[in-house]
C-alpha positions in Angstrom: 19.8 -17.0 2.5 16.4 -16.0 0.7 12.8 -18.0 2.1 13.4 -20.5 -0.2 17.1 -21.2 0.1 18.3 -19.8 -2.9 21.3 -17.5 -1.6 20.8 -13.7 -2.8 23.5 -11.9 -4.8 25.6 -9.7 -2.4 24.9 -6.1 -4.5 20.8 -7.7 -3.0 21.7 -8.5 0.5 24.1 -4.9 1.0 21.5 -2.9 -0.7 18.3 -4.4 1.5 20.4 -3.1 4.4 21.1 0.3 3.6 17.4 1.0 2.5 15.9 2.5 6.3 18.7 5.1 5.8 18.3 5.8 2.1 14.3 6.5 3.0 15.1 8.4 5.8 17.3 10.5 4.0 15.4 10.7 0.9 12.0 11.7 2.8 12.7 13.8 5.5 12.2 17.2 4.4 9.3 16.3 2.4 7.6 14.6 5.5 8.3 17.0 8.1 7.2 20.0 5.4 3.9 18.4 4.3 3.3 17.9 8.4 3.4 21.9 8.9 1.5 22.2 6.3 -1.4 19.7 6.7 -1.8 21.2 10.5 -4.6 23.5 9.6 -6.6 20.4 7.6 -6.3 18.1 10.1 -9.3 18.5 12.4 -9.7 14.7 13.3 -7.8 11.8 14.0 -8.1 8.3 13.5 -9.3 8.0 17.3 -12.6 9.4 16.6 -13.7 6.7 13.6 -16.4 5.3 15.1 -16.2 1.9 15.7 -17.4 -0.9 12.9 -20.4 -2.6 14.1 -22.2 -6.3 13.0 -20.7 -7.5 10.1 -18.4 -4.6 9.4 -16.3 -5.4 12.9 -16.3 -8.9 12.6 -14.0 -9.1 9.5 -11.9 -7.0 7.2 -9.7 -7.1 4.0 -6.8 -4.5 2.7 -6.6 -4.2 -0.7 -3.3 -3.2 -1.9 -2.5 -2.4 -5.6 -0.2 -5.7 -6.0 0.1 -7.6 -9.7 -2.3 -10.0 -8.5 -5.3 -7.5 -7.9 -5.9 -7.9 -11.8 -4.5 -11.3 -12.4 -6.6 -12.9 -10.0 -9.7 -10.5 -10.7 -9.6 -10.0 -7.0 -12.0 -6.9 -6.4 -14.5 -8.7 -8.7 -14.8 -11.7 -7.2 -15.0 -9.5 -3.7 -18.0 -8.1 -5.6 -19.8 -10.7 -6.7 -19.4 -12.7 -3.1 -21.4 -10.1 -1.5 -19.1 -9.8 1.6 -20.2 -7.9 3.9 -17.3 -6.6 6.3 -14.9 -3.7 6.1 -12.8 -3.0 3.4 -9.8 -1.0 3.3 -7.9 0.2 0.5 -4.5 1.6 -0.3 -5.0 4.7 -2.4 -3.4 2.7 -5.4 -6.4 0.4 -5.4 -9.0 2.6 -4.7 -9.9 3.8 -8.4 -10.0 0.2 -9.3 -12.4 -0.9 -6.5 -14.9 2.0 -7.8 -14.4 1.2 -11.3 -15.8 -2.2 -10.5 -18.2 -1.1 -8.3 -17.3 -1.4 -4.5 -17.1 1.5 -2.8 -14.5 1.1 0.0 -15.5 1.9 4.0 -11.5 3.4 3.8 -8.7 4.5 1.4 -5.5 5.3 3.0 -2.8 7.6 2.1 0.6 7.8 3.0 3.7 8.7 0.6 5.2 12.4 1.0 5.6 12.0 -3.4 4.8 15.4 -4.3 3.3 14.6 -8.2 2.7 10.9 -8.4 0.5 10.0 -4.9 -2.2 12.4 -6.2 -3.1 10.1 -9.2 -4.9 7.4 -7.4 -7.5 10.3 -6.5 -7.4 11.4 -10.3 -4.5 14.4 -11.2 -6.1 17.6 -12.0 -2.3 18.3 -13.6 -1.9 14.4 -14.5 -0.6 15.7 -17.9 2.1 18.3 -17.1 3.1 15.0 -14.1 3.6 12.7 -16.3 5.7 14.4 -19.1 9.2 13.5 -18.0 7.9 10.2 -15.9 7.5 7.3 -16.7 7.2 5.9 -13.1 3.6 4.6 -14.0 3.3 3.9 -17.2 5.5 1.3 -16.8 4.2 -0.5 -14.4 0.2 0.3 -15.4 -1.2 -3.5 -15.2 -4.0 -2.3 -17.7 -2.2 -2.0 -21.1 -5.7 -0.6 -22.8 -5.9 2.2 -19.6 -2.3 2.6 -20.4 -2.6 3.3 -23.9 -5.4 5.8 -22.9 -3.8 7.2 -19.8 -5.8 10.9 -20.1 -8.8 9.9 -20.5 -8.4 7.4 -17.8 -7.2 9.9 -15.3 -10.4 12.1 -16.0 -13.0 9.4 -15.8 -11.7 8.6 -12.0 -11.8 12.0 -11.1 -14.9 12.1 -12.0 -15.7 8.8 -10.3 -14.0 9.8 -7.2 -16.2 13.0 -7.2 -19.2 11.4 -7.3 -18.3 8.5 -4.7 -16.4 10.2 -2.0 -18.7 10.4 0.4 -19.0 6.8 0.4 -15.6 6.5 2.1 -13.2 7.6 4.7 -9.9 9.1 3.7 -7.5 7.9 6.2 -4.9 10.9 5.9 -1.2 10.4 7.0 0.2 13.9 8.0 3.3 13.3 5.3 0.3 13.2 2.8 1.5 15.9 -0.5 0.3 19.7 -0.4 -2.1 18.4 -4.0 -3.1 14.9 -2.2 -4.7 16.8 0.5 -6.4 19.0 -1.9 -7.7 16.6 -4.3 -9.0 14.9 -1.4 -11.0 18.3 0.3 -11.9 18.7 -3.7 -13.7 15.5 -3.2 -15.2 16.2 -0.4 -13.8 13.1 1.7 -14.3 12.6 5.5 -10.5 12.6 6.7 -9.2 11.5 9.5 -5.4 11.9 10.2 -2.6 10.4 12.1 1.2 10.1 12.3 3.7 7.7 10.2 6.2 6.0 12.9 9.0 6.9 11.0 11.9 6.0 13.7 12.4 5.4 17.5 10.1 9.0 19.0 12.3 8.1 22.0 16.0 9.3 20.3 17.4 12.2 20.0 16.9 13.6 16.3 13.7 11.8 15.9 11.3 12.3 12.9 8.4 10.9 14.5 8.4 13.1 17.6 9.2 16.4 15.4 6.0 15.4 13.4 4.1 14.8 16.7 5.7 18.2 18.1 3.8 19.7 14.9 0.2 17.8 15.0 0.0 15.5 18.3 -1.9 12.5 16.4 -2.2 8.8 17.0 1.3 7.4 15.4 0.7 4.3 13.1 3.7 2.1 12.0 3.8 1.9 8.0 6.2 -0.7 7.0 7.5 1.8 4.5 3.9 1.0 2.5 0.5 2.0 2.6 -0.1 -1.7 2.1 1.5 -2.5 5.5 0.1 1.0 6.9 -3.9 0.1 6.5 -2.9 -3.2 7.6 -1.6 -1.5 10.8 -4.2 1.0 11.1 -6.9 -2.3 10.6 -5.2 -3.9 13.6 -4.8 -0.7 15.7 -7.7 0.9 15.2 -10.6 -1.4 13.4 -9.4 -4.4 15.6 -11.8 -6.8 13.1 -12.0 -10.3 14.5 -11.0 -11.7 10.9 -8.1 -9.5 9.0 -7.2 -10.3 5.5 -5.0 -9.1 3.0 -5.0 -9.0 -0.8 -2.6 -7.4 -3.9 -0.7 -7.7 -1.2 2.5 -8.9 -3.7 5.7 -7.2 -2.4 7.2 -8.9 -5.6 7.0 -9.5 -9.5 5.0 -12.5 -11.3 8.1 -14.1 -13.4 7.1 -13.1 -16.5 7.1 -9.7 -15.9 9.9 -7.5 -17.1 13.1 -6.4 -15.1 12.3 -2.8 -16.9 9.1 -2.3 -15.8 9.8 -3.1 -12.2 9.5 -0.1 -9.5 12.7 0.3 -8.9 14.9 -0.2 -12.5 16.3 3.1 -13.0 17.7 3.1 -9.8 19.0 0.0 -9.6 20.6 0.3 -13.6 21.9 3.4 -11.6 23.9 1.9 -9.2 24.9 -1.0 -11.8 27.1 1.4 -13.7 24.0 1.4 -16.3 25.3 -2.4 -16.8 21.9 -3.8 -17.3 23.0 -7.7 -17.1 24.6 -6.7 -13.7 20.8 -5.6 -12.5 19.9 -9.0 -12.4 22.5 -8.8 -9.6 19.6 -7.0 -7.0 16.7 -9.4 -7.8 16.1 -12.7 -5.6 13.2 -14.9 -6.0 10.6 -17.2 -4.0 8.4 -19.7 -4.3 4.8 -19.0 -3.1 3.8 -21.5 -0.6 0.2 -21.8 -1.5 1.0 -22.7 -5.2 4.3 -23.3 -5.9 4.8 -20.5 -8.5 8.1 -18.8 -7.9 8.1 -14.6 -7.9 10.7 -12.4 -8.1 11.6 -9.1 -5.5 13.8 -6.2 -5.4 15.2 -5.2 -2.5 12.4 -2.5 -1.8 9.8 -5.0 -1.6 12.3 -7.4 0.0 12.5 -4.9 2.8 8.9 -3.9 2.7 8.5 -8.0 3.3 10.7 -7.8 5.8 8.8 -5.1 8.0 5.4 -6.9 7.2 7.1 -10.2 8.6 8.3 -8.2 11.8 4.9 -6.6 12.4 2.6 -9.7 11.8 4.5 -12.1 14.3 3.4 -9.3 17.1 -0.1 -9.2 15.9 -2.8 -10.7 18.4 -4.3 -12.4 15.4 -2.9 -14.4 12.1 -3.5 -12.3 9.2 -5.1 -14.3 6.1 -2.9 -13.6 3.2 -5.5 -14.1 0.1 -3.1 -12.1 -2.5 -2.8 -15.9 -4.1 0.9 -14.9 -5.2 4.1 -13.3 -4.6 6.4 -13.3 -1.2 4.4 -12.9 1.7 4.6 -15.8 3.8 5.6 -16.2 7.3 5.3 -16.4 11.4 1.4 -15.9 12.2 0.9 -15.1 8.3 -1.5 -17.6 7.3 -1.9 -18.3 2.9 -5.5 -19.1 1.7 -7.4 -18.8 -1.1 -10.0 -15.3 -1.5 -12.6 -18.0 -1.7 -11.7 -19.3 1.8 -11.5 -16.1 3.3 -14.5 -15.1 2.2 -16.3 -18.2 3.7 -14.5 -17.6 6.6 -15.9 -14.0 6.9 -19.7 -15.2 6.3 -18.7 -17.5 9.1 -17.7 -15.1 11.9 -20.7 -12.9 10.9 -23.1 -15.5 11.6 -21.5 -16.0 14.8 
């Protein structure tokens, strides 16, 4: 049965189950060749970050690149409040943070992708990337960026360029040969460490022929960046206050089975039937307004990790995304407002 009741399709349920062995598969190679070949770049790890003090240790907020980051003006309003503690951002939302002018303490990076990861730090070969995929421009949340997609891609590069500095690049070993080089380009501080892809302790282990290759700190991921800076905020940061935000793992319902992340794949394994795609969509009503979302059984399973993860997690994490299917054990769903006030809270204390 799905959170709220409503029993998922089989095709759903079967594929949700299948999907660990599907990544591994899919990702292997890729991870284990960008590892030998980040070795030489990876000079420090996330051990030596040194620790947030005052405000900055006292609370924290991931922003992942979720629906709701735009719908619910969510970096803006994170502006305007003048908060003052750490903010972490998934390379998908990083762009977005500087274009409205808040420059993140980290951006983290973590999909193996070898042409589409390096966008989100501006693609010096966005053009020849983008010619035969349409990954993004589907799912682009800015129709005007999308219609100027070029240009766009340009003016964060230079962006990026001039605002590196500002931030540490928080560099997962299965990180793309161009990530890595866009991000040097940039001139980013980078610290590395290790996606716990499986169990290091069995035999045929991805995660300890990684480590084999550059012996860093190992984070668990989730299969996300989202869930990753989560992790690396609760492993590493250890803020008294950790928030999340664009932090969907779904769809708002009027968005379009097409442009959803997965729809090729799935009209794939419908026999190209596109009623039948229906089939691997469930939906959930958000607890904190009542507004019902739909998920594929990516984000389904990406929920799913998150869920596991957060019930171990000394702390509740606030979930201020204000939409979408992350609710749960020791996952608590308030408002950006009330996080916020909590925040200036703990800092005066």
């Amino acid at each position: 049965m799905t959170p709220n009741n409503r029993p998922a399709a089989p095709p759903f349920s079967a594929l949700v189950d299948k999907i660990t062995q599907i990544g591994i598969e899919r990702h292997r190679d890729a991870i284990l060749a960008n590892a030998r070949r980040n070795a030489p770049f990876a000079a420090k790890s996330v051990k030596q970050i040194p620790p947030p003090a005052g405000a900055k240790r006292r609370s924290a907020i991931v922003l992942s690149a979720g629906p709701s980051i735009r719908r619910a003006r969510t970096i803006e309003r994170l502006r305007d409040s003048g908060y003052e503690g750490t903010i972490i951002a998934a390379d998908g939302a990083y762009a977005a943070c500087l274009r409205a002018g808040v420059i993140p303490d980290f951006v983290v990076t973590l999909d193996p992708h070898e042409t589409r990861m390096v966008r989100w730090f501006g693609d010096p070969d966005y053009e020849a990337h983008i010619r035969d995929d349409d990954y993004f421009e589907r799912q682009d949340l800015d129709v005007e960026a999308r219609k100027n997609a070029i240009k766009r891609n340009l003016d964060d590069m230079a962006l990026i360029d001039r605002h590196a500095a500002g931030t540490r690049a928080i560099v997962a070993s299965s990180a793309p040969e161009n990530v890595v080089a866009r991000l040097r380009q940039a001139k980013f501080d980078a610290y590395w460490w290790n996606p716990l892809v499986d169990d290091p302790t069995k035999p045929g282990s991805i995660t300890r022929e990684i480590y084999d290759v550059l012996p860093l700190p190992c984070l668990t991921t989730g299969g996300t960046v989202g869930t990753a800076a989560w992790a690396f905020a609760v492993q590493i940061l250890k803020p008294d206050v950790l928030a999340v935000a664009g932090m969907d793992l779904g769809y708002y319902p009027d968005t379009p089975i097409t442009m959803t992340q997965t729809y090729y794949e799935l009209l794939d394994m419908a026999g190209g039937d596109e009623e039948r795609v229906k089939e691997f969509f469930t939906w959930m009503d958000f607890p904190l307004t009542g507004v019902t979302f739909m998920t594929d059984p990516t984000y389904f399973w990406y929920r799913k990790n998150f869920l596991h993860l957060a019930r171990r997690s000394p702390r509740p994490t606030l979930n201020c995304t204000e939409g979408g299917t992350l609710f749960g054990d020791n996952i608590d769903c308030v408002s950006l407002d009330a996080f916020l006030a909590k925040a200036k809270e703990t800092a005066r204390g």
